[in-house]
C-alpha positions as CSV (number, residue, x, y, z in Angstrom):
1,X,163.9,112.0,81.6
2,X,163.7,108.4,81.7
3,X,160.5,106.5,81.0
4,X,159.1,103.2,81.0
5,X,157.8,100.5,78.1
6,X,155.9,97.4,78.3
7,X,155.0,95.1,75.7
8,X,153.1,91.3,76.5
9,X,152.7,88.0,75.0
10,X,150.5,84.6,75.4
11,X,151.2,81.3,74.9
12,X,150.2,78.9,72.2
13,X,147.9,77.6,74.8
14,X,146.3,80.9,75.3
15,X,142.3,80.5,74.0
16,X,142.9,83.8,71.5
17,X,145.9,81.5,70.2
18,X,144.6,78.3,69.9
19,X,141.8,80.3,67.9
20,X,144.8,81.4,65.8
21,X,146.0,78.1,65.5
22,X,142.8,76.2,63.9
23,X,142.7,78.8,61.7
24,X,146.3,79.2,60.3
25,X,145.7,75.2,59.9
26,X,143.0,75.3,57.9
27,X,144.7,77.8,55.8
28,X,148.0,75.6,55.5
29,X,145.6,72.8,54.6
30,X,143.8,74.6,51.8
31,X,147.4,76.0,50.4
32,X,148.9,72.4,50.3
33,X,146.4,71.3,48.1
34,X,145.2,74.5,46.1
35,X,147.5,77.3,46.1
36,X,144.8,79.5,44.3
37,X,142.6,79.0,47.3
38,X,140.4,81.9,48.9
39,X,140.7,81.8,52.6
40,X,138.8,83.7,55.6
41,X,137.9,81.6,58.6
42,X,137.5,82.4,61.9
43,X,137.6,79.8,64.8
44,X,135.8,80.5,68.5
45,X,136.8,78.3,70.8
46,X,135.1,77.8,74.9
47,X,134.0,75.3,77.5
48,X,134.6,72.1,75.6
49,X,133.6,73.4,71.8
50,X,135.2,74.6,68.6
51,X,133.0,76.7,66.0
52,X,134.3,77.4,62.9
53,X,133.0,79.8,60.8
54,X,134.0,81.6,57.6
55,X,134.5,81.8,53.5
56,X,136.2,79.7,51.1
57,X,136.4,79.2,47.9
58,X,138.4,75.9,47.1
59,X,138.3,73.1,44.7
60,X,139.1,70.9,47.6
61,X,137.4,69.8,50.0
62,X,138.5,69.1,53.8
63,X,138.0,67.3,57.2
64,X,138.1,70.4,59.2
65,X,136.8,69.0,62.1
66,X,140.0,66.3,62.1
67,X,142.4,69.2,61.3
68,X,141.0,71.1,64.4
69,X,141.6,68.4,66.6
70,X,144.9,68.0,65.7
71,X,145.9,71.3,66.3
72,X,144.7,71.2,70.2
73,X,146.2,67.9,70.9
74,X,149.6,69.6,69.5
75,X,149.1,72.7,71.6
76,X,148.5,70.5,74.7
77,X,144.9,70.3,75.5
78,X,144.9,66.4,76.4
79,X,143.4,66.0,79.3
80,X,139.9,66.1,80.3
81,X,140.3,68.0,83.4
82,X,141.1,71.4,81.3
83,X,137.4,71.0,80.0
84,X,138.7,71.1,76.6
85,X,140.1,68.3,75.0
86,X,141.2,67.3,71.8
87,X,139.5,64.4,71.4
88,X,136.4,64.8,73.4
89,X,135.4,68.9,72.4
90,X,132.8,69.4,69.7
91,X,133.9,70.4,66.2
92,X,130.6,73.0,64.9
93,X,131.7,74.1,60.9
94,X,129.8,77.2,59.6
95,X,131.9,77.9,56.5
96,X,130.5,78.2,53.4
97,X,131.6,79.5,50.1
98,X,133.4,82.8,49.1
99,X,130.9,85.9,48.2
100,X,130.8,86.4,44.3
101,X,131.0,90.2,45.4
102,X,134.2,89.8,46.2
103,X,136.1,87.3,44.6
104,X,135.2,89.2,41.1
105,X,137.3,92.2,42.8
106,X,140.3,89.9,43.3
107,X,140.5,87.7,40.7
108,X,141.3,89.0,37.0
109,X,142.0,87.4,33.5
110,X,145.8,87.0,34.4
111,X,146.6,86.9,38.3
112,X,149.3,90.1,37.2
113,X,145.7,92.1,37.4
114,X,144.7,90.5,40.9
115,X,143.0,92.8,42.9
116,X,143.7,93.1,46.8
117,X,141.4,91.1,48.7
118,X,139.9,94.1,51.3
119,X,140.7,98.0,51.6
120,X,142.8,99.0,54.6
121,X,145.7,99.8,56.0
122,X,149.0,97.7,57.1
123,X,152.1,98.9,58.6
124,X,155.7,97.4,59.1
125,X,158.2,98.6,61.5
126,X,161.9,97.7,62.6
127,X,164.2,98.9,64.7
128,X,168.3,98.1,65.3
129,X,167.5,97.3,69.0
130,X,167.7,93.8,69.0
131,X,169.6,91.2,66.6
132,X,166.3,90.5,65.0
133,X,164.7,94.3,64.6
134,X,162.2,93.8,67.0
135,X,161.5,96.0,69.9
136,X,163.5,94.3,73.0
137,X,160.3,94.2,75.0
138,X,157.8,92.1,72.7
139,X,161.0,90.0,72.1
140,X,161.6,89.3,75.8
141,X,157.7,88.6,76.3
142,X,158.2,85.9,73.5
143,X,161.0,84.6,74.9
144,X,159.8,83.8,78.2
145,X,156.5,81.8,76.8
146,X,158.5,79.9,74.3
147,X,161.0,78.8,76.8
148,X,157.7,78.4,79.7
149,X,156.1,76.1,76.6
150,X,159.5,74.1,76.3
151,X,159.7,73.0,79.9
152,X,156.0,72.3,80.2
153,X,156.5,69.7,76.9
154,X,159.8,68.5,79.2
155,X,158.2,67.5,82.1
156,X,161.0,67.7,84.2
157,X,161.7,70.5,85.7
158,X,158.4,72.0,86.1
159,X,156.1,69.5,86.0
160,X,152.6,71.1,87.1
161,X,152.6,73.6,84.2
162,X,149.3,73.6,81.9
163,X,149.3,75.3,78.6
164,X,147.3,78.7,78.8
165,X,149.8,81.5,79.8
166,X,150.6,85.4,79.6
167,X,153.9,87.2,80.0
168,X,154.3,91.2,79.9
169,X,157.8,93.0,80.4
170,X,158.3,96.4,81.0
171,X,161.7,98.0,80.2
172,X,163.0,101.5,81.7
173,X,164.7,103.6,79.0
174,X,167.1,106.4,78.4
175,X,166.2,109.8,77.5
176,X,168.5,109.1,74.1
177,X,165.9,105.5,74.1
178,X,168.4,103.1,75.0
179,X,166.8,100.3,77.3
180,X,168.3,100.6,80.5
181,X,167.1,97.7,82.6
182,X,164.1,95.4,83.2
183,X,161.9,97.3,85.8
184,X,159.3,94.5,85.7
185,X,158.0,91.0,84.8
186,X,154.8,89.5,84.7
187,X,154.2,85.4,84.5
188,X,150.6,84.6,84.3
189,X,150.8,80.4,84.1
190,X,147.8,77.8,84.2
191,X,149.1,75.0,86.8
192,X,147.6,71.9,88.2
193,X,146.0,72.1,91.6
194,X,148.7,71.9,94.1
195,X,147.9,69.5,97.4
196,X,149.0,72.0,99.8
197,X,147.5,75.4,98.8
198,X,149.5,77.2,100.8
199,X,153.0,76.4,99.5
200,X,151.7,76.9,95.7
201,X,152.6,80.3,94.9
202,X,155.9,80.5,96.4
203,X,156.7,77.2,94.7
204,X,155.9,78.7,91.0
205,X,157.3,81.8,91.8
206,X,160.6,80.4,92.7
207,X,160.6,78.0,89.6
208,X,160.0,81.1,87.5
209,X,162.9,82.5,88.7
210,X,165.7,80.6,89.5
211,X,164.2,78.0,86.4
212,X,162.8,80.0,83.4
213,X,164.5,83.2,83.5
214,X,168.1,81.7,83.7
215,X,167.3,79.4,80.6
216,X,166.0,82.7,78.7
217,X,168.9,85.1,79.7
218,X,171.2,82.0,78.7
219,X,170.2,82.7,75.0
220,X,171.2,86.5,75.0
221,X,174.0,88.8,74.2
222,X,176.0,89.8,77.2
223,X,174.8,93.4,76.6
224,X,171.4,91.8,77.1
225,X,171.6,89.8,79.9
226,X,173.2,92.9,81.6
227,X,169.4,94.1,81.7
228,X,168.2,91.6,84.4
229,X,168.9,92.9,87.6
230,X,167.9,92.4,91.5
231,X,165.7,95.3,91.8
232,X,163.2,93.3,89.4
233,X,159.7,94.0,90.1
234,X,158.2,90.2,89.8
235,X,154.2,89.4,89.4
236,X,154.0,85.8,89.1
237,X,150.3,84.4,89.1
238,X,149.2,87.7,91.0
239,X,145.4,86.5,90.9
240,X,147.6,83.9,93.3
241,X,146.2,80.9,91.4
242,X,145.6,79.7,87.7
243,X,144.1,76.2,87.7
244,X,141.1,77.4,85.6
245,X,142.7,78.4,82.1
246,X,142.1,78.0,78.4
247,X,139.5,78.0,76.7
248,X,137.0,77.0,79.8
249,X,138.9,79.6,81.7
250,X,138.2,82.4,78.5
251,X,136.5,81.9,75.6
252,X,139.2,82.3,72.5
253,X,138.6,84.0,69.3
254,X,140.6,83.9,66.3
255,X,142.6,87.7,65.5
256,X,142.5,89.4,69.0
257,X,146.3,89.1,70.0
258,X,147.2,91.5,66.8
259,X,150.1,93.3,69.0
260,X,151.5,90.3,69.8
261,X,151.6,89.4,67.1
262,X,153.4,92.4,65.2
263,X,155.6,95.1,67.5
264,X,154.3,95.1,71.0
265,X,152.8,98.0,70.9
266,X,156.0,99.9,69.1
267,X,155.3,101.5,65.4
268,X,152.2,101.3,64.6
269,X,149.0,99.0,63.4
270,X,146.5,99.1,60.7
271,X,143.9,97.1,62.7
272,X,143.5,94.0,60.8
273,X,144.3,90.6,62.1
274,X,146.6,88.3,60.2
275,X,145.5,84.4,61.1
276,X,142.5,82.5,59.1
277,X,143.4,84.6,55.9
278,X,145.1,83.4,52.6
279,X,147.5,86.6,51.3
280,X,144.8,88.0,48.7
281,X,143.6,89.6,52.0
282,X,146.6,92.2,52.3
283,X,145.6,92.6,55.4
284,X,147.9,89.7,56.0
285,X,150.1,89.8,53.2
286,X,150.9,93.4,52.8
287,X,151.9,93.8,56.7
288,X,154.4,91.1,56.0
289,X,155.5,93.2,53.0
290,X,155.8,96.3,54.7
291,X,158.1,94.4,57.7
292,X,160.2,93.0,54.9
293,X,160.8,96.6,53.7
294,X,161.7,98.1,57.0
295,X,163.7,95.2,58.2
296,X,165.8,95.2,55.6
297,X,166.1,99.4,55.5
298,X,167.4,99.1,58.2
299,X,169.2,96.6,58.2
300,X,171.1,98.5,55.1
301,X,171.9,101.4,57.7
302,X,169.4,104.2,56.2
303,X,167.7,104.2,59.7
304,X,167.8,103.0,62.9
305,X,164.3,102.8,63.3
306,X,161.5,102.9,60.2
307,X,157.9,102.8,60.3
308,X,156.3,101.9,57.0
309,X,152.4,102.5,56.1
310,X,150.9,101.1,53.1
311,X,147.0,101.4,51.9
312,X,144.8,99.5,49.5
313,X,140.9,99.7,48.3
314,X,139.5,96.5,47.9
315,X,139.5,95.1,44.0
316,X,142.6,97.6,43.3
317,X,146.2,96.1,42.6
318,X,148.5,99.4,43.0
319,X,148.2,100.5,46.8
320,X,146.9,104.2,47.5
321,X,150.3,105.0,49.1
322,X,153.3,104.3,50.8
323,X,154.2,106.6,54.4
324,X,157.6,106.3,55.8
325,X,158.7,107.8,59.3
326,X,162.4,107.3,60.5
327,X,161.6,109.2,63.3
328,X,164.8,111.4,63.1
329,X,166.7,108.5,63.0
330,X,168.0,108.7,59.1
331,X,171.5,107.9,57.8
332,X,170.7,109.7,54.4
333,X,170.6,112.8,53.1
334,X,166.6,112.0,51.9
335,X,163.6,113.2,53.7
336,X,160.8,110.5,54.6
337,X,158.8,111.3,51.9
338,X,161.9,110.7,49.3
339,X,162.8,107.8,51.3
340,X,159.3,106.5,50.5
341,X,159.9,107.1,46.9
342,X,162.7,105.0,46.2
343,X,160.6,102.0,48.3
344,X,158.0,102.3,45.2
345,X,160.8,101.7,42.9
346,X,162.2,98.5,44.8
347,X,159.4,96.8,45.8
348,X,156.4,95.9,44.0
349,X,153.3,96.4,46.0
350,X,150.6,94.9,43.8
351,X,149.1,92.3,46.1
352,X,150.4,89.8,42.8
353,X,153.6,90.9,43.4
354,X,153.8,90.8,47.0
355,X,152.8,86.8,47.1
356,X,155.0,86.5,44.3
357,X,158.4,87.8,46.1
358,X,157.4,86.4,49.2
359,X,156.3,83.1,48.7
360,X,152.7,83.4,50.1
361,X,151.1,80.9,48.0
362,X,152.7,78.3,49.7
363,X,151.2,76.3,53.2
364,X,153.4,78.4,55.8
365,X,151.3,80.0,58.4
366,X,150.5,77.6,61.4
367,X,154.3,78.4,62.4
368,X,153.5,81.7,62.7
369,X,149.9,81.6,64.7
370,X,151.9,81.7,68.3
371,X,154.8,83.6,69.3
372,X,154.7,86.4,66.8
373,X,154.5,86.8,63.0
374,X,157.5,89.0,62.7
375,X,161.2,88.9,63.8
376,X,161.1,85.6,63.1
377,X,163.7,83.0,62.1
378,X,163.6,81.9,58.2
379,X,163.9,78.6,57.4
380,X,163.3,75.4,54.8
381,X,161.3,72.5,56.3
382,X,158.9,70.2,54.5
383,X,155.5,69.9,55.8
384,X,153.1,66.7,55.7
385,X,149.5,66.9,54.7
386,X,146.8,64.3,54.2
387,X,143.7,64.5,51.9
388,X,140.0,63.4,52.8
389,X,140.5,60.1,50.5
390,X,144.2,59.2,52.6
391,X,146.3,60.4,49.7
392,X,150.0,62.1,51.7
393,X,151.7,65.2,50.4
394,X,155.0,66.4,51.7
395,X,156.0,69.6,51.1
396,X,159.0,71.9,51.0
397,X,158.0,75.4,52.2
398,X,160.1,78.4,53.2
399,X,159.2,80.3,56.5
400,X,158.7,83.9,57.4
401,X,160.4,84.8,54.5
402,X,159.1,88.2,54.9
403,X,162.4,88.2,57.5
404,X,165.0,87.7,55.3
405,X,167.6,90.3,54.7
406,X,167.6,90.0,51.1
407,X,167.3,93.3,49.5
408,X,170.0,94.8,51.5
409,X,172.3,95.3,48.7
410,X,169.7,96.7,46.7
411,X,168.8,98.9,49.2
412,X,172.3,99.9,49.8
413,X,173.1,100.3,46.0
414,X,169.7,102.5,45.8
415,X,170.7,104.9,48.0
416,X,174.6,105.3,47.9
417,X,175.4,103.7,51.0
């Protein structure tokens, strides 16, 4: 029998993300200067005020407040009328330094040794139903908002658009789980006050879809595309106005949008948020480990869908464990339990050798604090930072490297395929 899926997504503008945002910043900003720095902020952020809260321990030191204002004015939040403006909110910093308790868990004589950062659990999971091994509906919800974001920064086309948003998509599939067709959409978008009231919801409603959803199906496969259909069940603004949005409209907190920010909802999730922490917290750094894995499983053909589970106790380098489920899906003649065997001998785990192989040391996160973490594009750009004293550093850093399909061969080689 055929059933139904839904995944959602929000906007950079969105106060949970903008949350995300400061914090992932901050984070970038202590990286770019000290890559041995300890990391864990939160940001709330409301009516006209950012709080910052959190522990560090750093040898430099940081205009957070400057950095936090940046970070809005990027997102969008320029104009006093949203009741939260860059320039004009109010910047309250409660960090302070790192507790001893923990930091002698992490850190050993030789970094080898390091310790995770927190107990826990993380999973990874990938599936051959899109191009990037992401589930089709968390990648459609992204989609939508990236493109929404786009012509809001145009100006053109859609013109009234303000930067909070929300986007859910629900997808009917097969009984052998092949997505059939797109049962329904659901645009939430902040707008400007419209003069006539009564025209305002049929006007964003037909921008959305005779606008937005041509310039997102323009980007996909044929086969994709195939999916959008007339009998599309369409919510736009269904409150029937949005004009109060952001963080006046919500208050935003850093590390509530955790499934948007890994698999919609698909697979599985450990329960720990990602932004405002440096990769000793595996929370972070072992859910982009455990992606990398599946991904590139995958990828290799031993499955067409993988679910990986990995654990830790705090001030421990080897993990407790590694789960696998294929969910009937295998290519190989290996049960999930051998599968998960042969991952121990590819991939170190040690939360050492998981910044190591991936690079986390390095000042790459803000690019990841909207739109997803995973089934991202990898790339090389070079980042600019400025000290407290004026000094400029330009770095080259490598992005959501956990996404590269770079143990493929190995995997292949490993098991015979």
């Amino acid at each position: 029998m055929a059933y139904l899926f839904t995944s959602e997504s929000v906007s950079e503008g969105h106060p949970d993300k903008v949350a995300d945002q400061i914090s992932d910043a901050l984070i970038d900003n202590f990286l770019a200067w000290d890559e041995d720095a300890r990391v864990a902020v939160e940001t709330l952020v409301t009516t006209g005020q950012v709080v910052l809260a959190g522990e560090v321990k750093s040898k430099i030191y940081l205009d957070v407040q400057k950095i936090a204002r940046s970070v809005i004015e990027k997102i969008g939040y320029t104009k006093s009328e949203y009741m939260f403006e860059a320039n004009s909110c109010g910047v309250l910093s409660a960090i302070h330094e790192q507790s001893a308790d923990i930091n002698q868990g992490v850190d050993r004589k030789t970094k080898q040794e390091q310790g995770a950062g927190d107990q826990g659990i993380m999973f990874g999971y990938a599936s051959n139903e899109t191009e990037n091994y992401m589930p089709l509906a968390l990648d459609l919800a992204h989609r939508l908002l990236y493109e929404l974001a786009a012509l809001r920064r145009e100006n053109k086309e859609i013109p009234y658009l303000r930067p909070d948003a929300k986007s859910q998509v629900t997808l009917e599939y097969s009984d052998d789980h092949k997505p059939q067709r797109i049962d329904t959409i659901v645009i939430s978008t902040q707008h400007d006050d419209f003069a006539e009231e009564a025209t305002m919801l049929a006007k964003i409603t037909d921008d959305i879809k005779h606008i937005l959803i041509p310039r997102v199906k323009a980007q996909l496969s044929p086969e994709l595309q195939a999916l959008f259909n007339d009998d599309i069940t369409f919510h736009v603004n269904p409150t029937g106005k949005f004009v109060i949005g952001g963080p006046h409209g919500d208050t935003g907190l850093t590390g509530r949008k955790i499934i948007v920010d890994t698999y919609g909802g698909k697979g599985a999730h450990g329960g720990g948020a990602f932004s405002g922490k440096d990769p000793s917290k595996v929370d972070r750094s072992a859910a982009y480990a455990t992606r990398h894995i599946a991904k590139n499983l995958v990828a290799a053909g031993v499955a067409d869908e993988i679910l990986v589970q990995i654990s830790y106790a705090i001030g421990v380098k080897d993990p407790m464990g590694i789960y696998v489920n294929t969910y009937g899906t295998s290519k190989v003649n290996l049960n999930d339990g051998e599968i998960a065997t042969k991952i121990t001998e590819l991939f170190d785990m040690t939360p050492y050798g998981i910044e190591t192989r991936l690079g986390l040391r390095n000042p790459i996160y803000s690019e990841t604090a909207a739109y997803g973490h995973m089934g991202r594009t990898p790339k090389t750009v070079t980042k600019t930072f400025e000290s407290t004293t004026g000094e400029i550093k330009e770095v080259e850093v490598n992005l959501f490297t956990w996404e590269k399909l770079d143990f493929v061969d190995k995997v292949k080689e490993a098991f015979g395929l």
